[in-house]
C-alpha positions as CSV (number, residue, x, y, z in Angstrom):
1,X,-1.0,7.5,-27.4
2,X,-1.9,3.8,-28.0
3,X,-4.7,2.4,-25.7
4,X,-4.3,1.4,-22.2
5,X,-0.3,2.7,-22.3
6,X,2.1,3.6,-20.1
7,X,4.8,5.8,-20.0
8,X,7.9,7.5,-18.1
9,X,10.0,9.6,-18.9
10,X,13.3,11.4,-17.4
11,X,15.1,15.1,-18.2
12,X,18.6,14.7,-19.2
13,X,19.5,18.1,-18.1
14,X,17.2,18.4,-15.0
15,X,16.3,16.4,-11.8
16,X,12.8,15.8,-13.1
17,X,10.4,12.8,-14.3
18,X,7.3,12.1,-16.0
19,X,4.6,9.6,-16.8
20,X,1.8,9.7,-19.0
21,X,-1.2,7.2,-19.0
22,X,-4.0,6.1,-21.1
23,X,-7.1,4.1,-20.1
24,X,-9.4,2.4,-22.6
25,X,-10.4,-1.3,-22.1
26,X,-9.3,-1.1,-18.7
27,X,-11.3,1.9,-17.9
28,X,-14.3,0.1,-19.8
29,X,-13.7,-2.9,-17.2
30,X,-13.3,-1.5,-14.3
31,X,-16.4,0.8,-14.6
32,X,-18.7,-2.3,-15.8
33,X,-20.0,-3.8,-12.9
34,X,-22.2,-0.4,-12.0
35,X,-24.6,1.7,-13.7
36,X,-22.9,5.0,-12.8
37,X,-23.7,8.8,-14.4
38,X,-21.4,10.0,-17.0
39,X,-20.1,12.8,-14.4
40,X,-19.6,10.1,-11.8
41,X,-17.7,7.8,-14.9
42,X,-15.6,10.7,-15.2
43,X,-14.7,11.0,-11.5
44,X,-13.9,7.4,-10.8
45,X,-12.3,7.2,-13.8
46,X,-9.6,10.4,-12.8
47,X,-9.3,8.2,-9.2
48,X,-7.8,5.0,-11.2
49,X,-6.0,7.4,-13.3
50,X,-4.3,8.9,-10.4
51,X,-4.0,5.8,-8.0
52,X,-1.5,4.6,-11.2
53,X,0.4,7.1,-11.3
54,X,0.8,7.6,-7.7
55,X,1.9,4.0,-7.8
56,X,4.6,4.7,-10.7
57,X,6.0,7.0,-8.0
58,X,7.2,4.6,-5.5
59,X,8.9,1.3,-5.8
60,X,6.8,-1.6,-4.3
61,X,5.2,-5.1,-4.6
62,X,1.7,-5.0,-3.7
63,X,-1.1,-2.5,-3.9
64,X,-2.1,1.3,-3.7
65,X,-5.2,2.7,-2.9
66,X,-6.6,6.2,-3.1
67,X,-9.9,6.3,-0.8
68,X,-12.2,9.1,0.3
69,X,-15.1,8.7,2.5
70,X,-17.8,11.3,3.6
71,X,-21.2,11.9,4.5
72,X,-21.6,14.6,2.0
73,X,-23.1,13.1,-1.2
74,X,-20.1,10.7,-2.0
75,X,-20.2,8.0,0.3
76,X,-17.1,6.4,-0.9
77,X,-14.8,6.3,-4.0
78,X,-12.0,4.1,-3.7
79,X,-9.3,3.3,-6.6
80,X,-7.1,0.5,-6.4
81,X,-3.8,-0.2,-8.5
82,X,-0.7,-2.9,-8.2
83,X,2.4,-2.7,-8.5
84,X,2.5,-4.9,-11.6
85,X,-0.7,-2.0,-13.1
86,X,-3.7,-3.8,-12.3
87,X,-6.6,-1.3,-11.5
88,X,-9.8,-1.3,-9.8
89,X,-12.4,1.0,-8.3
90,X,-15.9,1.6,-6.8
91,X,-18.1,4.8,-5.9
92,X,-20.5,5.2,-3.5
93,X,-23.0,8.1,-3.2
94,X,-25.3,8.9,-0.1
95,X,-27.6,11.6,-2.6
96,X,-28.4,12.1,-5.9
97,X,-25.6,14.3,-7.5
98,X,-27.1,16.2,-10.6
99,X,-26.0,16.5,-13.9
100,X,-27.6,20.2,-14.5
101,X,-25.8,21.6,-11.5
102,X,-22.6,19.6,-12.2
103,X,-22.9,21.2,-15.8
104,X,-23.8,24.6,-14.7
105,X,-20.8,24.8,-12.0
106,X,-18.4,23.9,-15.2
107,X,-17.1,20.8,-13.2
108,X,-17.6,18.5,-10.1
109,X,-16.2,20.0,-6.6
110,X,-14.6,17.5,-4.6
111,X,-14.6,19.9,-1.4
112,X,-18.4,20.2,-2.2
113,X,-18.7,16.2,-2.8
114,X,-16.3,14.9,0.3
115,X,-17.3,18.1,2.4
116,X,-16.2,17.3,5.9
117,X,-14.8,13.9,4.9
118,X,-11.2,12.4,4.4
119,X,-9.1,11.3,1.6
120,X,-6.1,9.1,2.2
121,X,-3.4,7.3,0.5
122,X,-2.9,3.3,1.8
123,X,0.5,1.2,0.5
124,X,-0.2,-2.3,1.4
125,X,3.2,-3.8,0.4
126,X,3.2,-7.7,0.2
127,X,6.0,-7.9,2.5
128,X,6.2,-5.2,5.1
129,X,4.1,-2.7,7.0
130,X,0.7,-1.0,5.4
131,X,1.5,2.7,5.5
132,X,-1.3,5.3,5.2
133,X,-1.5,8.8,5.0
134,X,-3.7,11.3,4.7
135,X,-4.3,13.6,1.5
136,X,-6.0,17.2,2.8
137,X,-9.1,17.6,0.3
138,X,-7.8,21.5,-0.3
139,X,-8.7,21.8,-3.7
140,X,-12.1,21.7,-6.4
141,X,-10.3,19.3,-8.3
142,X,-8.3,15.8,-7.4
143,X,-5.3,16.9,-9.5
144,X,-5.2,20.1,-7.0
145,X,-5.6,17.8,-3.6
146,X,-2.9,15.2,-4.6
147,X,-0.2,18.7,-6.1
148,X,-0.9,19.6,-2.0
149,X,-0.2,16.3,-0.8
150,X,3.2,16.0,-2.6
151,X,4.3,19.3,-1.5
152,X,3.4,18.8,2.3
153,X,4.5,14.9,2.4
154,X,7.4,14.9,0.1
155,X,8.5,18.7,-0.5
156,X,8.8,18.1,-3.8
157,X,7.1,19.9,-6.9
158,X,4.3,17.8,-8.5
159,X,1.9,18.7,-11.7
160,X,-0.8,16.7,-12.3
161,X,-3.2,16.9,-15.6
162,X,-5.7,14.4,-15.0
163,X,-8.8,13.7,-17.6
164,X,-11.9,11.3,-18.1
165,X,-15.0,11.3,-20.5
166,X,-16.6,8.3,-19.2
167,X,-14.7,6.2,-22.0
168,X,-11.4,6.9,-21.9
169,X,-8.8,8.8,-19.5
170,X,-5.5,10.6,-19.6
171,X,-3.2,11.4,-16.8
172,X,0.6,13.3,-16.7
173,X,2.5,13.7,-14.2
174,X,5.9,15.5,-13.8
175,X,8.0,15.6,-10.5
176,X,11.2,16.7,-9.0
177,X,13.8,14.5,-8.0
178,X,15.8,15.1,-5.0
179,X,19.3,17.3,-6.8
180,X,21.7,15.3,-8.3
181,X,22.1,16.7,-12.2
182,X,21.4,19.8,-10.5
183,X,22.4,21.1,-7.1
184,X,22.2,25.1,-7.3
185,X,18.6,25.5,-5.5
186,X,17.6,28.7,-8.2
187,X,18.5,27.2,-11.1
188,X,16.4,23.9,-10.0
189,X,13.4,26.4,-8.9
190,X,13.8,28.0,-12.6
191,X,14.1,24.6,-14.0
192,X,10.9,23.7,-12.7
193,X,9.0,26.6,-13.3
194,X,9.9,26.2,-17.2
195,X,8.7,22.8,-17.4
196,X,5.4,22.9,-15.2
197,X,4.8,26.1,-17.5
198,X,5.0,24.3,-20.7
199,X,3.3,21.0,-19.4
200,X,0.4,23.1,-18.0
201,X,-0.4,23.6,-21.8
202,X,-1.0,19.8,-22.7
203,X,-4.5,18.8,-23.3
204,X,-6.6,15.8,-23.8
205,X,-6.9,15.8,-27.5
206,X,-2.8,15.9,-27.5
207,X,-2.7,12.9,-25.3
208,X,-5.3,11.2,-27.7
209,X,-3.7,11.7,-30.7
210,X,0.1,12.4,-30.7
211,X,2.7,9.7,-30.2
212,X,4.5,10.4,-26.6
213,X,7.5,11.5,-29.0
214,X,5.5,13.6,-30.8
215,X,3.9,15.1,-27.1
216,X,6.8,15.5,-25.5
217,X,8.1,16.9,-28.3
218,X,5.3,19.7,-29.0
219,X,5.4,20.8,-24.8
220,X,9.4,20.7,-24.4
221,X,10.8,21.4,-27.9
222,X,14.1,20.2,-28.0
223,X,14.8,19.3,-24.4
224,X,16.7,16.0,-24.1
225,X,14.3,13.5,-22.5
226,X,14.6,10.1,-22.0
227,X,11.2,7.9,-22.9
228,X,10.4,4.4,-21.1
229,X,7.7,2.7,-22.5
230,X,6.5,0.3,-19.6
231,X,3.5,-2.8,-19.0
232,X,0.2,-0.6,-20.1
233,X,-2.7,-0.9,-17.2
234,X,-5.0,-3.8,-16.8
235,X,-8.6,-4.6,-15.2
236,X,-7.6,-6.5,-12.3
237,X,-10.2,-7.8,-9.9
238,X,-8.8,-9.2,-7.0
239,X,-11.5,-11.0,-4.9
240,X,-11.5,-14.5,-4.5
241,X,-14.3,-16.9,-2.7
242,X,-11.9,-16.9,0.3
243,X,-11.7,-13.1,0.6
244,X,-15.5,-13.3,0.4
245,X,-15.9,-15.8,3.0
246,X,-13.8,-14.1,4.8
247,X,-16.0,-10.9,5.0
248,X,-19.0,-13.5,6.4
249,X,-16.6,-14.5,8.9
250,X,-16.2,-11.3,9.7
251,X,-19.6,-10.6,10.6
252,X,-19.4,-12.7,13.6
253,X,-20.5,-16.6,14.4
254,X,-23.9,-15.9,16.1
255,X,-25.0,-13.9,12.8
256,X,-23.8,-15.6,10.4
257,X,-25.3,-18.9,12.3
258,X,-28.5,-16.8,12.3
259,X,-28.2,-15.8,8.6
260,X,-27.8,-19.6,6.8
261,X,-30.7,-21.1,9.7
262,X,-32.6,-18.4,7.2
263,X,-31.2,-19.9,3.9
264,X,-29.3,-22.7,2.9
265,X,-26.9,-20.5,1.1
266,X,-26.0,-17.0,1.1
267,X,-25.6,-14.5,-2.2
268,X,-21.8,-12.3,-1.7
269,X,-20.9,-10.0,-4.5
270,X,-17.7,-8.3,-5.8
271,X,-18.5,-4.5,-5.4
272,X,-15.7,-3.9,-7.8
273,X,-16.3,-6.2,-10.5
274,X,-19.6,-7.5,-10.1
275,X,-19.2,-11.2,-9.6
276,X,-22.0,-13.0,-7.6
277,X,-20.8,-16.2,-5.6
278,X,-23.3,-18.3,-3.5
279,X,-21.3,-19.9,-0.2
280,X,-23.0,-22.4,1.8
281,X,-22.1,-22.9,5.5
282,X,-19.7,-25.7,4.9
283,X,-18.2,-23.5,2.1
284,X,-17.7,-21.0,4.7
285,X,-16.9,-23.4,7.4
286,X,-13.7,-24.9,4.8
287,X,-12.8,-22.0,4.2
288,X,-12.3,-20.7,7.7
289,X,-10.3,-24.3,8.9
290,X,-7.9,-23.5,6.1
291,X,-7.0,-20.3,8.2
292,X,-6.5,-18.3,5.6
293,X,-6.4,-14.4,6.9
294,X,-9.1,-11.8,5.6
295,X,-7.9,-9.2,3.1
């Protein structure tokens, strides 16, 4: 596959679709802004992976985010992506996580990392009501916790193959549509088990190097399939001096009175993409007569 693509596809003869997705210089982007291990690269980087494809599910205009928080050793790890395939994302950790015991244990456990904490799946629509829900972390892996999700929330069979080396990441996804090609409830269930058993065979170095044709073509042999290619994902920060004032704002007006009779001005970064933007108090003070609401 070509860098930073994006894919869907459909089953002639089966109520069933697909996406595949490649990250390179958006992957690159959107992990520059923080000096993070290769195992955590590789975790954040399955996040945005995932967060897109979650977002190619649904039909929206505005933004998904796939979050977990904890006080086991990941604090947070957030992935952000729009509706139009911007992406974005940011780990926290609360201890060291090390590379010899990640090694050792083959990969990284998410129910080990996020013990006792939460992941959930926000859609903040730009016109509309935000809807949340939770994901139940019932799985090592993330591909595992978001299979669960789609079979409790929508009751509809997911695979997920998600990848990341630090540099670049893969994701596929196939999913059943509600019947309309095919309505006998066996021959769907057979249908599915076919594909999810061939598409359970794909692996990085075929996502890498083969054309989708060419993919789609080695796991489902001469099924009929349908292939979309669609607007490939970009690095898309989305803070703004206004959101950032907005977050000073936030912190109340005897603190942030107390906080400038200290300095003049007052250092806010992006923790997504790194940007550094000094506000004085009339910058602020502007800024909050415009109105404008926090993000």
């Amino acid at each position: 596959m070509k860098a930073d693509s994006n894919y869907r596809f459909l089953f002639e003869s089966a109520d069933v679709r697909g996406h595949l997705i490649r990250l390179d210089q958006s992957l690159e982007k959107s992990l520059a802004a923080h000096d993070y291990s290769p195992l955590l690269k590789g975790l954040l980087g399955e996040f945005l992976t995932a967060s897109l494809l979650l977002a190619e599910t649904i039909k929206f205009d505005g933004r998904l985010i796939l979050q977990a928080r904890s006080q086991a050793a990941l604090s947070l790890i957030a992935a952000e992506a729009t509706s139009d395939r911007g992406i974005r994302g940011v780990l926290r950790v609360n201890q060291p996580i090390s590379q010899a015991t990640a090694e050792a244990e083959s990969e990284l456990d998410l129910q080990v990392l996020l013990a006792g904490g939460t992941m959930v799946v926000t859609i903040e629509p730009l016109q509309g009501e935000r809807y949340q829900s939770l994901v139940p972390i019932e799985a090592k892996k993330l591909s595992g916790c978001l299979e669960f999700y789609f079979g409790q929330s929508d009751q509809l069979g997911t695979l997920l193959f998600l990848h990341c080396d630090g540099r670049q990441a893969f994701g596929m996804l196939l999913q059943q549509l509600p019947p309309q090609r095919v309505t006998d409830r066996s021959q769907r269930d057979g249908q599915w088990t076919h594909f999810t058993t061939l598409a359970s065979t794909v692996t990085p170095e075929e996502l890498d190097q083969l054309e989708p044709e060419q993919l789609l073509r080695r796991l489902f042999g001469t099924e009929p399939i349908t292939l979309f290619e669609e607007k490939g994902p970009v690095f898309a920060c989305t803070c703004s001096s206004e959101r950032m004032a907005n977050a000073l704002i936030a912190l109340g007006e005897t603190e942030l009175t107390a906080m400038f009779e200290e300095q003049p001005t007052i250092e806010i970064g992006c923790e997504f993409c790194g940007q550094v933007r000094r506000m004085s108090q009339e910058d602020v003070a502007n800024i909050a007569r415009q109105g404008e609401a926090p993000h």
